[in-house]
N, C-alpha and C positions, 0 to 999 in steps of 0.2 A: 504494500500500500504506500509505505514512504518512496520506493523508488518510485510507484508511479506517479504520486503528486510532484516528484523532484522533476521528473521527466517532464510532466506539462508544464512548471513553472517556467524550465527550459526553452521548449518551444516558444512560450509564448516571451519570452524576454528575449529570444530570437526575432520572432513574428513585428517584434513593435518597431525596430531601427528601421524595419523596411518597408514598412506603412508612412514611416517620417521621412523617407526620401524626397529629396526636392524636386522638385520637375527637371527635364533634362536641360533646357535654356540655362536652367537657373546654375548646372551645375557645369556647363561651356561659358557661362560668365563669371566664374570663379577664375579662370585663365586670364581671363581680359583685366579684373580688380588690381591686379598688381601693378600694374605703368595705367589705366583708365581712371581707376579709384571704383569704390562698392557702386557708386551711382552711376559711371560711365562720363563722369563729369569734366575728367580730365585733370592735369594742373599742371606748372613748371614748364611748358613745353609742348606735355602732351595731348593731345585736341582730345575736346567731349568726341564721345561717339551717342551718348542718350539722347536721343530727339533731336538730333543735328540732319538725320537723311531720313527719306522715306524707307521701306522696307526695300520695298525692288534697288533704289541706290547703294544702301550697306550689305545687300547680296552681292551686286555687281562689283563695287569698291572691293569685299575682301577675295571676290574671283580673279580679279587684278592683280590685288597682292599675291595670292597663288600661283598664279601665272608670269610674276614678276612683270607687269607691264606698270605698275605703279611703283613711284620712288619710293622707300621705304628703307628703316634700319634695319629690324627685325621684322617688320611684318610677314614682308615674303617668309620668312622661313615660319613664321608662328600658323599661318594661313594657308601652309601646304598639308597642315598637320588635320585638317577638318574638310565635310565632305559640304555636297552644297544643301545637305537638307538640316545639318549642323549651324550652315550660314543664314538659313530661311529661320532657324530657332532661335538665333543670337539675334537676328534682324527683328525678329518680334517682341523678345525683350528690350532691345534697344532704341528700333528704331520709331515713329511718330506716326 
C-alpha cells in the first residue's frame, strides 16, 4: 500500500512540470532575452524587435539573416539555428 501511494505521489509530481510548460514561442524567446531583453525591447545598441515589424516582416527579416542576405553580427549564425515555422512563432510573440 505504501509503495503504491509513493508510486502515485511520483507520477503525479512528474505529471505537474509538464502541464506548467510554456508555450513553444515563449520558450524560442528565451534565446532572443539575452542581447533583446525579456520584453524584446532592446537597449545599448541593440534594436527592439517587440512590435517594431508586422509578423510577415520579422518572418522575412530572420529568413534573411539565415540566408545571410542581411548584415548582421551574430544573427546569421543564431537564425540558421531555427526552422520557418519557429520564425512564424517568434513573429507572433513579437511581432504587432
Amino acid at each position: 500500500m505504501v509503495l503504491r501511494i509513493g508510486a502515485i505521489a511520483l507520477m503525479a509530481a512528474l505529471a505537474a512540470p509538464a502541464a506548467a510548460q510554456p508555450q513553444p514561442a515563449t520558450l524560442l524567446a528565451g534565446a532572443c532575452q539575452g542581447c533583446h531583453g525579456v520584453t524584446g525591447a532592446g537597449a545599448q545598441g541593440i534594436p527592439a524587435i517587440a512590435q517594431t515589424m508586422t509578423r510577415a516582416e520579422f518572418v522575412a527579416a530572420m529568413q534573411e539573416f539565415r540566408a545571410n542576405r542581411r548584415e548582421a553580427t551574430v544573427m546569421g549564425r543564431i537564425a540558421r539555428g531555427y526552422t520557418d515555422a519557429e520564425f512564424a512563432a517568434l513573429a507572433a510573440h513579437y511581432g504587432r
